[in-house]
C-alpha positions as a printed Julia matrix, in Angstrom:
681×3 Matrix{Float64}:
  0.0     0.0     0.0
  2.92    2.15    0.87
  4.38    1.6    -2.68
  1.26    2.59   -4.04
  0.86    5.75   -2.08
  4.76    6.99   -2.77
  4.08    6.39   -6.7
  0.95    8.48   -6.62
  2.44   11.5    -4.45
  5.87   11.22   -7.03
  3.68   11.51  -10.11
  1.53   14.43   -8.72
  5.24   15.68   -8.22
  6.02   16.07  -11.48
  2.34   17.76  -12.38
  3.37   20.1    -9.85
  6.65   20.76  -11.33
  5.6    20.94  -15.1
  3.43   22.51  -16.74
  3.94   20.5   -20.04
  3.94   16.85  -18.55
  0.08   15.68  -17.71
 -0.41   13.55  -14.63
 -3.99   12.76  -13.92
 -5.47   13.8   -10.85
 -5.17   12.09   -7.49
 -8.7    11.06   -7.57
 -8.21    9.06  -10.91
 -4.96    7.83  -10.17
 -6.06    6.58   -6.62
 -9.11    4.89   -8.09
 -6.6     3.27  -10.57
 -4.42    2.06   -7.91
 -6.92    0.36   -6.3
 -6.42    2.67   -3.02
 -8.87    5.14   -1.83
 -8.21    8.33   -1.56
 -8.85    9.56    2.13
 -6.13    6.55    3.02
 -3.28    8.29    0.32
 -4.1    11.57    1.97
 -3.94    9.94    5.38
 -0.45    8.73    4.68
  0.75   11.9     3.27
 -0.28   14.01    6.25
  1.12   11.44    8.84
  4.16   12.34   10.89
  7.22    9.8    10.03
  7.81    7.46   12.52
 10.63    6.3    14.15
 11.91    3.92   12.06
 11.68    6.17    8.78
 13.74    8.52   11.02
 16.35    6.35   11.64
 16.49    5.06    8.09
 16.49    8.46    6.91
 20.03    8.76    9.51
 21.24    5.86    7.66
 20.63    6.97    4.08
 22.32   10.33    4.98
 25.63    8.02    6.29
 24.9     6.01    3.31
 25.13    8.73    0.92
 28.24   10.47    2.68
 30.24    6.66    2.09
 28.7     6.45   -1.41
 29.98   10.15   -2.52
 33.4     9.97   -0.57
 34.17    7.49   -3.23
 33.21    9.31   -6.0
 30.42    7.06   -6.44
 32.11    3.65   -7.24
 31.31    2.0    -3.62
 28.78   -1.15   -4.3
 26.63   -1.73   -0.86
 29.35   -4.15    0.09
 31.91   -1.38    0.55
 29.78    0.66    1.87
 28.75   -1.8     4.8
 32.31   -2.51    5.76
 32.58    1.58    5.91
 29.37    1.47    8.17
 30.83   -1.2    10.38
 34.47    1.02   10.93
 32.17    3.57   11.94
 30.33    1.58   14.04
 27.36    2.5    12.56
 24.81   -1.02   12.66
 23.31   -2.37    9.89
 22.74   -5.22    7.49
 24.21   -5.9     3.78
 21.01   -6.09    2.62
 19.81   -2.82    4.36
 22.26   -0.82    3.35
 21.75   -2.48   -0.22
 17.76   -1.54    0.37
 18.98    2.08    1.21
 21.51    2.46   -1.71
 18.38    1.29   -4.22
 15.85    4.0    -2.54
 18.82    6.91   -3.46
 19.16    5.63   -6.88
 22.79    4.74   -5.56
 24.7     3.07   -8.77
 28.35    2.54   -8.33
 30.01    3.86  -11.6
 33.63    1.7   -12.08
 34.41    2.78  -15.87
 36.96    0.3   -17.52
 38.57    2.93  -20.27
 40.96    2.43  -22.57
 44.16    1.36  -21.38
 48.09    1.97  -22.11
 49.79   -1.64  -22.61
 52.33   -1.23  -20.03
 53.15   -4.84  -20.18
 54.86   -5.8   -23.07
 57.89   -8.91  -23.26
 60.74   -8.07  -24.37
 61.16  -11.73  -26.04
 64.5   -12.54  -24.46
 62.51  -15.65  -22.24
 64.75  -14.98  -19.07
 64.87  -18.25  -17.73
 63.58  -17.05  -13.67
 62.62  -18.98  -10.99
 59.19  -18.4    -8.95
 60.02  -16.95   -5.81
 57.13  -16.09   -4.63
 54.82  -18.61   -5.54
 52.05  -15.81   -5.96
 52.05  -15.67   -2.2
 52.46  -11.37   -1.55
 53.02  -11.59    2.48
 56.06  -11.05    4.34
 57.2   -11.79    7.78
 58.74   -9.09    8.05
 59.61   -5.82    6.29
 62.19   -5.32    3.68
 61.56   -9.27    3.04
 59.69   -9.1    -0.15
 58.91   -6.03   -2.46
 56.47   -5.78   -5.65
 56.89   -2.94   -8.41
 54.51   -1.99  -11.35
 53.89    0.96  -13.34
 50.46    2.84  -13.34
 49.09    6.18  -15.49
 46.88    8.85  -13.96
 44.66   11.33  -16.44
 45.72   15.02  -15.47
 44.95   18.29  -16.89
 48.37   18.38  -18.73
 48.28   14.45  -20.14
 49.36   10.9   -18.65
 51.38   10.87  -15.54
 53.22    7.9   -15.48
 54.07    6.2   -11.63
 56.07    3.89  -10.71
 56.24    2.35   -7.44
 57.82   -0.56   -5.05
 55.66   -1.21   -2.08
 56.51   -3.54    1.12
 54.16   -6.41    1.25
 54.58   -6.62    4.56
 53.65   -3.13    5.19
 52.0    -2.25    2.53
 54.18    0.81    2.55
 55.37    2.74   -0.82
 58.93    2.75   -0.38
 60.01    3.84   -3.24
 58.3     5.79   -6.36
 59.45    7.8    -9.58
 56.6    10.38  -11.56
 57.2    11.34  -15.46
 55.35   11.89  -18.28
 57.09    8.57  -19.69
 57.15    4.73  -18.5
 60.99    4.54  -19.7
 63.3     2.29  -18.02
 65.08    5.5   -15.9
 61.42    5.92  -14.19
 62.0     2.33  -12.97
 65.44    3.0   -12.16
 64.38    5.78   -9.98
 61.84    3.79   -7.59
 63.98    0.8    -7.05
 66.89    3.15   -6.48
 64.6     5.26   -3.91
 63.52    1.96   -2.0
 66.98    0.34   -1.52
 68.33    3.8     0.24
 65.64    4.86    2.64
 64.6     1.15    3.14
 66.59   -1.3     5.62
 66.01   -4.35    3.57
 67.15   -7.67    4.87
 69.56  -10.32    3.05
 68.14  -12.27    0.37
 65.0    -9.88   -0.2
 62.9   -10.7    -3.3
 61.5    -7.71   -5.52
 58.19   -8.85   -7.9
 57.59   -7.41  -10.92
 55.27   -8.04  -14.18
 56.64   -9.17  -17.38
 56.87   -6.15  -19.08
 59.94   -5.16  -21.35
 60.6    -2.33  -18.79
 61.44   -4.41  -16.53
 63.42   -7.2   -18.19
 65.37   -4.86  -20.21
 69.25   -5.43  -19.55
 69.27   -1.94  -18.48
 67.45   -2.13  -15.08
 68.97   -5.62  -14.69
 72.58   -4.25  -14.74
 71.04   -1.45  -12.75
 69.91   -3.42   -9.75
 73.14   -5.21  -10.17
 74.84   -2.01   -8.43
 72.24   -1.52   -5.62
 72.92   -3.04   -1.96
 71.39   -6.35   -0.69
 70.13   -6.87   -4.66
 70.07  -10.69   -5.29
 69.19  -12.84   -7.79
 66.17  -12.74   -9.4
 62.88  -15.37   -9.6
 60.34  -16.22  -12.11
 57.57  -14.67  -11.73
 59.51  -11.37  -11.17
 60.88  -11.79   -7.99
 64.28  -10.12   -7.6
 66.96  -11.96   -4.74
 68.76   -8.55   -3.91
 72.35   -8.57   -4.76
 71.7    -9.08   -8.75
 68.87   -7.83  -10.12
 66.41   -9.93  -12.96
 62.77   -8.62  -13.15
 59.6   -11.29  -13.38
 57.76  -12.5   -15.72
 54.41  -12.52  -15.37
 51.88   -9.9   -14.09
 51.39   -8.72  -10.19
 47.94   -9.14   -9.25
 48.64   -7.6    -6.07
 49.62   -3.86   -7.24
 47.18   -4.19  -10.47
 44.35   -4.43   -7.56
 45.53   -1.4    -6.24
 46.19    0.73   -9.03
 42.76   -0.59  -10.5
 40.82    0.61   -7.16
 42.86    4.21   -7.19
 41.9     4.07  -10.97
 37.94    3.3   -10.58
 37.8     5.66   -7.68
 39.17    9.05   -9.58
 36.83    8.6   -11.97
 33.05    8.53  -13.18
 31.01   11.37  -11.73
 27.99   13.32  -11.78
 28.43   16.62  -12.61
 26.28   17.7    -9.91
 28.17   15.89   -7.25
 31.91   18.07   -8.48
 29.74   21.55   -8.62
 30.71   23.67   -5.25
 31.9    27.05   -4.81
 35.83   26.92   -4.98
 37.85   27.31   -2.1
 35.07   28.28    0.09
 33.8    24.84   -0.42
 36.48   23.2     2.12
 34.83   25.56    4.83
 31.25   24.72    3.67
 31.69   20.8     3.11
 29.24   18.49    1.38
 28.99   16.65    4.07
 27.69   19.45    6.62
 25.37   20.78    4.09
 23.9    17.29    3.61
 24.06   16.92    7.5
 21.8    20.17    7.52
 19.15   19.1     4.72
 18.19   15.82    6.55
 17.97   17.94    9.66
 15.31   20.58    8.0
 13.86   17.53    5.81
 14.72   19.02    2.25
 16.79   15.76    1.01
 15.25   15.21   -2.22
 13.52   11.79   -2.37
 14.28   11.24   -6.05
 16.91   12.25   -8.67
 16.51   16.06   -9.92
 18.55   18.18  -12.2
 19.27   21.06   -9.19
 19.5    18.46   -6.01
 19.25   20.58   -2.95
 23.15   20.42   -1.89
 23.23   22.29   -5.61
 21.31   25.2    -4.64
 22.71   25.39   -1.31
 25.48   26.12   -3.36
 24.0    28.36   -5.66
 22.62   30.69   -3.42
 26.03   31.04   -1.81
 27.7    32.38   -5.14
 24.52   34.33   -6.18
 26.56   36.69   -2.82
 29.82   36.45   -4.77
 28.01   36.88   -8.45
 26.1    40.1    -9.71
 25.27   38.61  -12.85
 21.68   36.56  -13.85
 20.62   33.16  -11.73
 21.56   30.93  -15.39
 24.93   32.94  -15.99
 26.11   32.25  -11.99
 25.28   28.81  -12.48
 27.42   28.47  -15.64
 30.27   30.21  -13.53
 29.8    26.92  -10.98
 30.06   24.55  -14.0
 32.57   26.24  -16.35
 35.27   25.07  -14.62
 33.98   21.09  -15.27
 32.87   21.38  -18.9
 36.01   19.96  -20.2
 36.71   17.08  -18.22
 33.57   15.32  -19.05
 33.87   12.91  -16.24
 29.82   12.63  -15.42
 27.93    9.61  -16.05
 24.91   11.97  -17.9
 24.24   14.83  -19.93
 23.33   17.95  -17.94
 22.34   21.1   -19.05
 22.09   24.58  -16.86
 18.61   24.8   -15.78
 16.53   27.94  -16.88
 15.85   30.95  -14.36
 12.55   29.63  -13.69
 13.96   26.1   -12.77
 16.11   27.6   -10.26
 13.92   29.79   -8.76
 11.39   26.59   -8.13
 14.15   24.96   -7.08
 15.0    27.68   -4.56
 11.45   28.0    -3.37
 11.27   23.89   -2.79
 15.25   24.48   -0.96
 12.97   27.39    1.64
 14.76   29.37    3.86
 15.81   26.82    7.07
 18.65   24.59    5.18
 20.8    27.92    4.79
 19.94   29.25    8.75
 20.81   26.16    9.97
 24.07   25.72    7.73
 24.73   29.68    8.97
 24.26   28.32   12.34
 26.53   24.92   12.38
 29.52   26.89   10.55
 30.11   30.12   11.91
 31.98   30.86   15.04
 34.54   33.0    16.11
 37.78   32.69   14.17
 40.15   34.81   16.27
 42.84   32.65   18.01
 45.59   33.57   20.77
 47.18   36.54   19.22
 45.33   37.72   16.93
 45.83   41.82   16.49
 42.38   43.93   17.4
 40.44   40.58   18.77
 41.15   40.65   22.27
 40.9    42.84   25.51
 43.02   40.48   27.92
 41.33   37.68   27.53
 38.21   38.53   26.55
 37.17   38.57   23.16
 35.74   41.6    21.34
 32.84   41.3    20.1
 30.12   43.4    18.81
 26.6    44.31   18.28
 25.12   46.1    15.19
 23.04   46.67   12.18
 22.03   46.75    8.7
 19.21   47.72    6.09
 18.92   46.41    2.95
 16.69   46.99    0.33
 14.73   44.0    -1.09
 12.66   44.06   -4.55
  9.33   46.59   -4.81
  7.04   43.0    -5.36
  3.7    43.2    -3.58
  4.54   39.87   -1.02
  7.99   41.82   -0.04
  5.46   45.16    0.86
  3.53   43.0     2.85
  6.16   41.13    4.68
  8.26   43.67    5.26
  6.77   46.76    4.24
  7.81   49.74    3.53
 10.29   52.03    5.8
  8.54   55.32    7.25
  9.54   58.56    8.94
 11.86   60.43    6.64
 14.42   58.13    4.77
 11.21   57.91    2.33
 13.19   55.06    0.36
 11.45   53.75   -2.35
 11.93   50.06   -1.61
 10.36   47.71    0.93
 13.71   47.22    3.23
 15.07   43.96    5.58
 16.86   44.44    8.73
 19.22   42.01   10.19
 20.96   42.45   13.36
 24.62   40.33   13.83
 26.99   39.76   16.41
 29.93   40.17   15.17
 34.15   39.55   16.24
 35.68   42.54   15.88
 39.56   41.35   15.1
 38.33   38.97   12.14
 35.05   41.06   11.06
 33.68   37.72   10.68
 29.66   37.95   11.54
 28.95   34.52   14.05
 24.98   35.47   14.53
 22.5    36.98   12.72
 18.82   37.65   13.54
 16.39   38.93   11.06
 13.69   41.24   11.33
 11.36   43.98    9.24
 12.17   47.46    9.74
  8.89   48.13   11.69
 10.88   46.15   14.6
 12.99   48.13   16.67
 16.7    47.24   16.95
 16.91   46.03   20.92
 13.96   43.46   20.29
 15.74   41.84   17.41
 19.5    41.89   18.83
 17.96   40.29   22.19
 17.06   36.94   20.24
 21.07   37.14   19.89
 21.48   36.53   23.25
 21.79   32.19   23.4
 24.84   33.34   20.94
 27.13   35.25   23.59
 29.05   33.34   26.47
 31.31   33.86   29.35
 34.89   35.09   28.02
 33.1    37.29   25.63
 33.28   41.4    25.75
 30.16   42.35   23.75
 29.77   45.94   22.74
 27.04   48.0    21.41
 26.13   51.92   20.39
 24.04   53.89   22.39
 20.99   52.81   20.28
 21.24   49.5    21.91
 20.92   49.96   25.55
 17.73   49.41   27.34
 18.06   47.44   30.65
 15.93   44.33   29.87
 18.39   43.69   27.13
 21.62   44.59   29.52
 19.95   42.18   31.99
 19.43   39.21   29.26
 22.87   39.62   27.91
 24.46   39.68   31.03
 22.34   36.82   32.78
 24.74   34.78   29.5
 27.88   35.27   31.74
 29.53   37.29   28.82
 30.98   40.98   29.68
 29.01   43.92   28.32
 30.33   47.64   27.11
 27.64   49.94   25.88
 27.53   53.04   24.95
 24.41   55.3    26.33
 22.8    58.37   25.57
 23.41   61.57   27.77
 19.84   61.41   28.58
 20.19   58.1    30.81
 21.33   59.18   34.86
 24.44   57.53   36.1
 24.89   58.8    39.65
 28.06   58.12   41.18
 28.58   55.99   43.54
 32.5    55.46   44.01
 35.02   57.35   41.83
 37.95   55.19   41.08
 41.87   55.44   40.63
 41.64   55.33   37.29
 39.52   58.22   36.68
 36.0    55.72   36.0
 33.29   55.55   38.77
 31.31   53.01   39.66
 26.77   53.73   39.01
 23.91   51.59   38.82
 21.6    51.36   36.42
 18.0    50.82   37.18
 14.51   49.18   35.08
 11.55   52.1    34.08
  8.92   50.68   36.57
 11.24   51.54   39.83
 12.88   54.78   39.31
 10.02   56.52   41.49
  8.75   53.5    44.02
 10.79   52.78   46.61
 11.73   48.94   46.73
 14.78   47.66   44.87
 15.74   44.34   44.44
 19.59   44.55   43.84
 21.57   42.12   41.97
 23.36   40.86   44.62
 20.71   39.52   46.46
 18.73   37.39   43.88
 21.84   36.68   41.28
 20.19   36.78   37.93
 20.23   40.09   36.46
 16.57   39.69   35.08
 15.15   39.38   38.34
 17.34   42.73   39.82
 15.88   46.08   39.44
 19.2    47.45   39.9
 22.36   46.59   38.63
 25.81   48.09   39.27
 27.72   49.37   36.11
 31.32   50.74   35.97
 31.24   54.24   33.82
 34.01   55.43   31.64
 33.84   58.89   30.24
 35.65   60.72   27.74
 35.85   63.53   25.12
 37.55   63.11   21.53
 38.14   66.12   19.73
 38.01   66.53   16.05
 41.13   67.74   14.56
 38.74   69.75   11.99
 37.78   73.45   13.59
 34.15   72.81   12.78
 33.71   69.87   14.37
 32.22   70.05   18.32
 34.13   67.92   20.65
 32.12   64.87   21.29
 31.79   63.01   24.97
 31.51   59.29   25.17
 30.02   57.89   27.57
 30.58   54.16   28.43
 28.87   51.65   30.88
 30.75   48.17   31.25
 29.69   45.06   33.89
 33.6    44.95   34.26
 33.73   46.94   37.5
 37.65   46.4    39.0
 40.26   49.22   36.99
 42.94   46.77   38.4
 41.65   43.8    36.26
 41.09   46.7    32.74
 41.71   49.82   32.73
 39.76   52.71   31.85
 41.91   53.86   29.19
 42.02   50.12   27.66
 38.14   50.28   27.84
 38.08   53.69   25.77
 40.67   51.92   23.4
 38.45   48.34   23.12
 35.62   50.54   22.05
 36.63   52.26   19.35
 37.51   48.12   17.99
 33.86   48.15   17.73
 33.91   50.29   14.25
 35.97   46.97   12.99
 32.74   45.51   13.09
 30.71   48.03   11.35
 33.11   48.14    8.46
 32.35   44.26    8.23
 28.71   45.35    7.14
 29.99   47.85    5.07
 31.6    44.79    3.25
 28.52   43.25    2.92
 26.25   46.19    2.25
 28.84   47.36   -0.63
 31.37   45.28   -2.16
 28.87   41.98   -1.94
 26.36   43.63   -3.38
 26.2    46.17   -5.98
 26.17   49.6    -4.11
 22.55   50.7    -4.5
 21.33   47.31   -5.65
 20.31   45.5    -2.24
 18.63   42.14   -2.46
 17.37   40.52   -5.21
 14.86   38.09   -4.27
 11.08   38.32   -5.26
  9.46   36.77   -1.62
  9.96   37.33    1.45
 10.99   33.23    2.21
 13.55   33.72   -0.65
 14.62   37.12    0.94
 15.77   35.07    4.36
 17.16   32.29    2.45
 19.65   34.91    0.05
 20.42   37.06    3.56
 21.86   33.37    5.35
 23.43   32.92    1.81
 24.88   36.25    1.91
 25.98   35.97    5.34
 27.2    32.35    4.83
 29.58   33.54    2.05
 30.98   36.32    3.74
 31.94   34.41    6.63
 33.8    31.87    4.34
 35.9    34.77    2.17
 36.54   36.02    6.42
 37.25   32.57    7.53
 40.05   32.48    4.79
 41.31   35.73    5.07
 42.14   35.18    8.77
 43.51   32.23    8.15
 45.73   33.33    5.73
 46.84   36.68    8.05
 47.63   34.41   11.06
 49.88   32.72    7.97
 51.59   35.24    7.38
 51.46   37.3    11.09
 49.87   40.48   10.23
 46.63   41.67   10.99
 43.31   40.81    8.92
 42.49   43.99    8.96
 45.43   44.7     6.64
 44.09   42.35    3.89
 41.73   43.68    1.44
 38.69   42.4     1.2
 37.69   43.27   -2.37
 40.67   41.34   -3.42
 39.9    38.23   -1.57
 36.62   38.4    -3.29
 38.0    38.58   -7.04
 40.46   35.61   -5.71
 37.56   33.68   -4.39
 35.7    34.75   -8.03
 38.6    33.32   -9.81
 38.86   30.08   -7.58
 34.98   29.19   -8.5
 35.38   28.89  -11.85
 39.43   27.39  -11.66
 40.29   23.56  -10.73
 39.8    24.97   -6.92
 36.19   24.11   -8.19
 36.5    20.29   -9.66
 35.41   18.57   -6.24
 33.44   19.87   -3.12
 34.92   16.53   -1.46
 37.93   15.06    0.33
 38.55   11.78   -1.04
 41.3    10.88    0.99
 39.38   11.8     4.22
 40.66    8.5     6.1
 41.8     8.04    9.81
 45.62    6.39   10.59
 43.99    3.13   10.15
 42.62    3.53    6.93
 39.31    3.8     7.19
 37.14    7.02    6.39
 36.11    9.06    9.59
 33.1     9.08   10.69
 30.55   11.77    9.55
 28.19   12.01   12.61
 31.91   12.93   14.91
 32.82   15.1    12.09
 31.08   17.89   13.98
């Protein structure tokens, strides 16, 4: 019945999808089926239960073994990855699993280079080996072979001599030709950084580069080099070559082979170099999560658009044109197992819509953090990190559902655009933006930014302009542990209390409804600030004066919860403050280099609106991410990096080789196996 019911609700899929493909209506098709109608809309409505859950965890591990090797693991493979990862289930289940996903493994058998040709001399060798590849111990036995890899530039040609008792490459020569000096070169590289023991055999195929006289009277002259066997197998002390094939290295080479090939294009499309900080595997992580895996094959799969969105922040141009930048850079290797075209504007934006706004929150969520470490210039007061709180509006298309979710903005901006507000929290040193909250511009500021507050934590020094403070949202940041410094507005009354060395004095602040009764509940009495009425702040006050003669001296005025000068200064509060414009230059980066000065948003809905914002913010985080890791590189300060430039890099990277794979094939722990994606995070 279940069968029945999934074939019905795929069908009406594709009605729903396409205008020019007719699927009958549910009625007819459920009176075809045999199945009545309330019962297919019964099963449609129905929660998933348990066990759909935890297949739908497997599929998702499933999927993550299946693409890690670029889609040439059978179920068989993947089981034994599932059992290294502890992960329990059945052969056949995962089997069931890999047919539900439409999982095929893809092991293409090209044409081949004959690099095993006799040289007709019939060496008379004895069998060594006895096509038995173990050793006792290492340096015992050895097997070479030649192997060719497809690059951008034509064949690379390897040859190699492995340990079998290790299974160690101990020696190895690269060129673009399978000449007897590449040979040479590996069995010269394994007898000098390899101890190998007396009487040692080496195993090679039949080939005439390896029964030539040349690397026979070459292995004559190497240490320990005996005399030589028939299949291959090389005594050290003189050196004679097999003669017939090693099954042991051809099984290797073949799997390395199978496993660097056969793709779908739409598993190699990801956004360059910020790929590696936005990994497929997190992104697929975060569509099971918000339930928008795809249940069947599509031309955009929802990791795709995840993607998309993320360059339409690094693109100005047209949805079809940004998606050509994401393939250009895989046209030419045609390495995908079927034709794929770029999907039309309309395509993507369905495919957008169907994508929503939660996969790209979440994935905003799960990624970004603080980036500043131990010595980083500008990101730390002690040990406290700066952080800060502030603001942007952007404009968003003039469509009638963008007026009417987030209308228009009033009082005397008169702009002609419906606008968006987002509020961040932000690390001043790095400029990188670790929270967002989203609001219309009918919201005031302090109600957003307090939805901020599960994102702040002890060690944190959180600073804000005076349009921030209100003290409901001083007492719900600080009831997070973190350290607060806000500026406030001559118009609040800080009496002092206790003037200290430093030239700051200690004041309390107070909530609206008791500044005329007279109870107080201080905070050291209950604990949590949101049940004081009165809280003790430490204020710092100072005047900077313009060096212009027109401009008016202007007074700050600082509170801070960080009441002892011994622990921080006054002066080093005045000078962590002024860090806090680091932070609204990172807006500035995203209000006008990201987007076209002027151009705001682009998105028609207000759903789509979100989901381009966490896109936006997503990809600015990433070209941050990078460009502090490349300052701590080279020891300077981020700040001193440009960011326009590290845009046109990260331009250039989508649509170079940076591009070719959003995965990490050789993602393996020391004992060979690939780590586990639910410890990944």
């Amino acid at each position: 019945m279940t069968e029945k019911f999934e074939f019905i609700d795929a069908e009406y899929a594709v009605y729903q999808e396409s205008d020019d493909v007719y699927v009958p209506s549910i009625v007819k098709m459920c009176w075809w089926m045999e199945v009545s109608r309330s019962g297919f809309y019964e099963w449609r409505s129905a929660p998933e239960s348990a066990t759909a859950k935890r297949r739908g965890i497997l599929a998702l591990i499933v999927r993550k073994s299946f693409d890690e090797s670029d889609g040439t693991y059978g179920y068989r493979r993947v089981h034994a990855d599932l059992a290294a990862w502890g992960v329990p289930a059945g052969p056949e289940l995962v089997r069931s699993v890999m047919r539900e996903l439409g999982l095929e493994p893809c092991q293409p058998r090209p044409w081949r280079f004959s690099l095993t040709e006799g040289d007709g001399l019939g060496h008379d060798i004895p069998d060594h080996v006895k096509r038995d590849f173990t050793a006792a111990a290492p340096g015992e036995k050895m097997v070479g072979d030649i192997t060719y890899i497809p690059t951008w530039e034509g064949w690379l040609f390897l040859a190699t001599v492995i340990d079998c008792h290790t299974k160690a490459v101990i020696g190895w020569a690269a060129d673009d030709n399978y000449k007897t000096p590449l040979i040479e070169k590996a069995i010269e590289m394994a007898a000098r950084n390899h101890l190998l023991a007396d009487g040692a055999i080496f195993h090679s195929d039949r080939g005439s580069n390896y029964q030539c006289r040349l690397v026979n009277e070459h292995g004559n002259h190497l240490p320990h080099f005996h005399r030589a066997t028939r299949p291959g197998s090389v005594n050290y002390g003189t050196y004679y070559p097999k003669c017939f094939s090693s099954g042991f290295l051809s099984a290797i080479f073949g799997a390395v082979s199978d496993e660097v090939t056969g793709d779908r294009l739409t598993d190699r499309i990801g956004i360059g170099v910020l790929t590696r900080l936005v990994p497929r595997d997190v992104v697929d992580e975060v569509l099971a999560e918000t339930g928008r895996r795809e249940k069947r094959s599509r031309l955009l799969p929802a990791h795709v658009v995840v993607y998309f969105v993320m360059a339409v922040a690094i693109f100005s141009d047209g949805y079809e044109e940004v998606m050509r930048r994401l393939v250009g850079g895989l046209q030419f290797m045609r390495a995908w197992q079927r034709e794929w075209s770029v999907p039309t504007t309309g395509a993507i934006s369905q495919a957008r819509e169907r994508l929503g706004e939660a996969p790209l929150k979440t994935l905003f969520e799960k990624i970004a953090g603080p980036l500043a470490v131990a010595g980083t210039p500008g990101a730390w007061l002690g040990d406290r990190r700066l952080m800060a709180i502030d603001g942007v509006k952007l404009d968003v298309p003039d469509t009638p559902a963008n007026i009417e979710g987030f209308g228009r903005p009033g009082g005397l901006t008169r702009r002609p655009f419906p606008q968006i507000q987002v509020i961040g929290l932000g690390e001043c040193g790095t400029h990188a933006v670790v929270a967002a909250e989203i609001g219309t511009v009918s919201v005031g500021e302090r109600e957003i930014a307090e939805k901020l507050a599960p994102a702040l934590e002890p060690g944190m020094l959180v600073m804000a302009d005076r349009g921030f403070y209100s003290f409901p949202l001083w007492a719900e940041f600080m009831a997070t542990g973190a350290d607060l410094l806000f500026r406030v507005a001559s118009g609040v009354k800080l009496p002092p209390a206790e003037v200290l060395p430093d030239g700051s004095y200690l004041s309390e602040i107070n909530s609206k409804g008791t500044r005329s009764a007279g109870y107080r509940i201080p905070l050291s009495v209950v604990g949590d600030p949101r049940r004081a009425t009165h809280i003790p702040v430490r204020v710092v006050e100072y005047t900077i004066t313009g060096s212009a003669e027109d401009r008016d001296p202007e007074v700050f005025r600082l509170i801070t919860t960080v009441l002892d000068p011994e622990e921080v200064t006054a002066a080093e509060i005045a000078a962590a403050y002024h860090e806090r414009w680091e932070y609204e230059i990172a807006l500035k980066e995203i209000e006008t280099q990201m987007l076209e000065p002027g151009s705001g948003l682009r998105s028609k809905s207000p759903e789509l609106v979100r989901q381009e914002l966490w896109g936006l913010l997503l990809a600015h985080y990433a070209i941050r991410s990078l460009m502090t890791e490349a300052a701590g590189s080279a020891g300077i300060d981020p700040d001193r990096l440009s960011f326009m430039r590290s845009i046109n890099v990260v331009r250039r990277q989508v649509t170079d080789q940076a591009a070719f794979s959003p995965r990490t094939t050789g993602n393996r722990n020391s004992d060979g196996h690939r780590r586990d994606p639910r410890k990944s995070h």
